[in-house]
N, C-alpha and C positions, 0 to 999 in steps of 0.2 A: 860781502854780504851773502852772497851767492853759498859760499863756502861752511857759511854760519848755521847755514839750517838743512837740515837734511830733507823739509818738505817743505815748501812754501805755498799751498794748497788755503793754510786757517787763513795766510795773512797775503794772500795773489795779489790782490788789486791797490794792496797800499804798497807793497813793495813794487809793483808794477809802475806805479805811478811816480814814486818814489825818485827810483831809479831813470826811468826818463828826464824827471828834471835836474840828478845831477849831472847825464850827461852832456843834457842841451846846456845847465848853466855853466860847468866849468870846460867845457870845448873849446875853443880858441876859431877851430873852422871845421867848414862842411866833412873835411876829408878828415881830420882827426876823428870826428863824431862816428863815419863811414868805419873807421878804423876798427874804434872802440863797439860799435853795432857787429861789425864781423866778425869780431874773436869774442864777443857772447855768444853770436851763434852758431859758431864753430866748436865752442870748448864746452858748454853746458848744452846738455841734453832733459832739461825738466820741462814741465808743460809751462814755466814762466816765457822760455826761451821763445818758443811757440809766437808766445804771443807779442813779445818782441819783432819775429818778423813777418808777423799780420801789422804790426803797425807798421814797419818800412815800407811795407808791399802799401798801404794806402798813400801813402807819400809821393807814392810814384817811384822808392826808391828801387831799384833795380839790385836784384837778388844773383845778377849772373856772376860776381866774383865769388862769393858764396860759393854756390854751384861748384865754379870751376875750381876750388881751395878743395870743397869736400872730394874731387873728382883725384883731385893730385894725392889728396891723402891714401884714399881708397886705391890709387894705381903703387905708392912707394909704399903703403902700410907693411909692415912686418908685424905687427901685433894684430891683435883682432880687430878690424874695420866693423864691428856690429855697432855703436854709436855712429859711427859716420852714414854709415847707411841707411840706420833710424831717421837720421833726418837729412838725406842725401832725398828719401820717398816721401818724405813727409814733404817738403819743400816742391817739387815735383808735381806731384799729386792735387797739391791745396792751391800749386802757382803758374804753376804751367802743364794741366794736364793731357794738353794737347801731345805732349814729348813723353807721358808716362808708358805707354806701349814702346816707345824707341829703346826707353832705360831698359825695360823688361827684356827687349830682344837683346840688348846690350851686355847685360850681366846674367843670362838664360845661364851661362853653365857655372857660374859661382853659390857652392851651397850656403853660404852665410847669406848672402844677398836675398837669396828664396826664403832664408828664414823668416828673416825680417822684413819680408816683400808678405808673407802667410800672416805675420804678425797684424801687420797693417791693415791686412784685409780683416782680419776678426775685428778689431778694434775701433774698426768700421761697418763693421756689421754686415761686408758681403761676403757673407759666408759661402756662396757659388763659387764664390773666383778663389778662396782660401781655401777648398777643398778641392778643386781644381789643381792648385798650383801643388797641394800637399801629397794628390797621389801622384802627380807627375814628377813630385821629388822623387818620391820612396821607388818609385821605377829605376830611380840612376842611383842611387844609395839609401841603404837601410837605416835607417838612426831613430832614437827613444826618441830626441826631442821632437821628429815629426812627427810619429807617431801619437806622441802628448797633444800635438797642436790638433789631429785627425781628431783624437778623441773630444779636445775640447770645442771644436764646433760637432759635432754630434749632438755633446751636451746642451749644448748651446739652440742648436734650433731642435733638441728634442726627439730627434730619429734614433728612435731607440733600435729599432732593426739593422741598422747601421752599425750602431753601437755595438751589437751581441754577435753581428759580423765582423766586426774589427776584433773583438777582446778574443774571438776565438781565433781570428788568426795567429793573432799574438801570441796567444797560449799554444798553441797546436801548431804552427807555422816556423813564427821567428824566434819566440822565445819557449821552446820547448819546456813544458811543464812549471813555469813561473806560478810559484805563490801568488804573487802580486795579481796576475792578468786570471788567474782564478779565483780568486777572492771577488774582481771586481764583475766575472763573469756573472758567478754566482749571486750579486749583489740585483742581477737584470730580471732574474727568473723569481714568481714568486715557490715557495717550499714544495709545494707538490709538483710542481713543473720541474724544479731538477734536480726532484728523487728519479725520473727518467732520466732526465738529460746531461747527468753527471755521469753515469755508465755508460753512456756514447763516448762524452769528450776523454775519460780515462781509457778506454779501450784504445780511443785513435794514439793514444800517447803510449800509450802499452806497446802496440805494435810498430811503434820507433824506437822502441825501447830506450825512452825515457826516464830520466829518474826522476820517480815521482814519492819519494819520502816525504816530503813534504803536504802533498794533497793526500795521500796512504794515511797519514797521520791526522788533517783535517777532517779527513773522513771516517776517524776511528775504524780503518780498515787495516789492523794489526796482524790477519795472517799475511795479506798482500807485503805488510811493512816487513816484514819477516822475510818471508820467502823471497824479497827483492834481494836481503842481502845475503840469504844463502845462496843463490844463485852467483850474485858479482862479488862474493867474497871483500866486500869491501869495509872495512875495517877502522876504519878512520873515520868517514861517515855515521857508521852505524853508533858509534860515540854522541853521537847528538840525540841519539833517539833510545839507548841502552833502558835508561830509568822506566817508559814506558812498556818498554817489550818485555823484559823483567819483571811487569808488572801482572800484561796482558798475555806474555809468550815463554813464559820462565822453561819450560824443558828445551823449548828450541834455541833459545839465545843460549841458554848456557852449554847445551852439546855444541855450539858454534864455536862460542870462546874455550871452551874444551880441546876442540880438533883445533883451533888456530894455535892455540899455547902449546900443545904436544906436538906441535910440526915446527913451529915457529923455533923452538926449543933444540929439535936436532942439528938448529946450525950454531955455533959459536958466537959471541957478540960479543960488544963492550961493555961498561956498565948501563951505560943509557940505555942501551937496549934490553937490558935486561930488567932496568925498572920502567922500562916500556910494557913488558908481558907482565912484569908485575902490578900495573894497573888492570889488567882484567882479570887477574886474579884474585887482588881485592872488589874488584866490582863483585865477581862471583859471592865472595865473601857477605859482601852487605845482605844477600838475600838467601844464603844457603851456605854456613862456614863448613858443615861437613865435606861437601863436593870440594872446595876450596882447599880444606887442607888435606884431601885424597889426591888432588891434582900437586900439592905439593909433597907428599910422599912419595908420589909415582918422580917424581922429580928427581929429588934427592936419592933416590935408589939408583936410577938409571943416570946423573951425572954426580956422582960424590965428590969428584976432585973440582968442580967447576966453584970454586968457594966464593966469586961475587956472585953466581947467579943463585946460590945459597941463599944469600943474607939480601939479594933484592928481593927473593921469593918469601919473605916473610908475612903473615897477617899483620897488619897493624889495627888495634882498638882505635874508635873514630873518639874516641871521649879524649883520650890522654897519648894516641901515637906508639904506645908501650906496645913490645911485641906480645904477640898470645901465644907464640910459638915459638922455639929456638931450635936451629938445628945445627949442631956441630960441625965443626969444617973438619973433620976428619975423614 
């Protein structure tokens, strides 16, 4: 049954009930039932289970094999212990919270345990102690998903100061010029607040020298997108952003891919490589065939014997593929 439904939330209480009386009716004895009760609550993890051993616990029934099953798991696990752990604290917490500082001092240096010890805490709503435990993670290792959990109690009780202190770290700190952690920067201030405050956080990122194509180009700030890549010559990148600068930057992109194909070109290649340069040579093309087929004159002059890099260096028409240009391998 367990297996049947992926949420048992619509129909909790009848299946709760349900389930209790077929294990009470077809049991035989106490310890079978104990049996059948422990490997519920060892193998499912939904909120039915929960409530499974809220009802043991009023029985009087003792939770410590329990315990000590999820402890063996948690010691020999080779996969991810994060289910076990869920309610290794849950069980703890709700049953014996007198021992829940001992678990904590217990499993202090395991970062999954912290995960789902911060978890526990949001889901509880003590957002002190989940903020707590999440900057004392991020002190001993850096990872996104703590920092998601930082964020989401932020959200959560609404410190927004917190929040625009965190995103900028993120952005400017750990994750150097991230899209993502600007976007949501940006999302804190209203428009006239970070028409200032967007030339601060670019500047700090500037002088790390950051690549910031991405924010350059959110911010329709095309000489900066420009000038990033004449500076780092970087070629590959600049493919992602071509159509725009061509748009916004036509003399400087194309003397770019000018001086790249006439350097690129004094060395020898294979064919790939040669219809590697000749992708920006039709790039040039789409926007200005005369420069385009100048650069493949000066080509064919200066290597005439190179007969692939010839016939890679041809214009193609985007309608039909058909050359606009032939040049003889002679």
């Amino acid at each position: 049954m367990l297996d049947t439904f992926s949420t048992l939330e619509p129909i909790q209480e009848d299946f709760f009930n349900h389930m209790i009386e077929l294990i009470e009716k077809y049991s035989s004895s106490v310890d079978e039932k104990t049996e059948i009760y422990d490997h519920l609550c060892l193998q499912y993890n939904q909120s039915i289970i929960y409530r499974f051993m809220e009802q043991l616990y009023k029985q009087d029934y003792s939770l410590e094999k329990i315990i000590d099953d999820l402890e063996k798991k948690i010691s020999i696990s080779y996969r991810s212990t994060k289910m076990f752990y869920q309610k290794y604290i849950y069980i703890i917490s709700h049953f014996q919270p007198s021992s829940f500082q001992y678990i904590i001092q217990k499993y202090s240096q395991n970062q999954e345990f912290l995960f789902e010890l911060i978890k526990h805490y949001i889901n509880n709503k003590q957002f002190q102690e989940a903020e707590k435990v999440c900057i004392e993670k991020m002190l001993k290792i850096k990872e996104k998903d703590t920092y998601q959990l930082l964020v989401e109690i932020y959200q959560e009780t609404k410190q927004k100061d917190k929040l625009i202190s965190l995103y900028t770290q993120l952005l400017c700190r750990q994750y150097p010029g991230s899209i993502k952690y600007y976007h949501l920067l940006k999302e804190m201030y209203s428009l006239q607040e970070w028409q200032q405050k967007k030339f601060e956080i670019i500047h700090d990122l500037e002088q790390q020298q950051t690549n910031l194509c991405a924010i350059y180009q959110e911010e329709q700030m095309y000489d900066s997108l420009m000038r990033y890549f004449i500076e780092h010559q970087d070629m590959i990148e600049i493919r992602k952003y071509e159509d725009i600068l061509f748009q916004k930057e036509k003399e400087k992109i194309m003397a770019l891919y000018k001086e790249f194909i006439m350097e690129s070109l004094k060395k020898t290649g294979s064919r790939e490589f040669y219809k590697n340069i000749a992708s920006y040579i039709n790039k040039i093309a789409q926007y200005d065939e005369t420069t385009a087929y100048q650069i493949i004159d000066n080509l064919v002059q200066l290597y005439p014997k190179r007969h692939a890099m010839i016939e890679e260096i041809q214009i193609k028409k985007e309608s039909d593929c058909a050359f606009i240009r032939c040049y003889s391998s002679t």
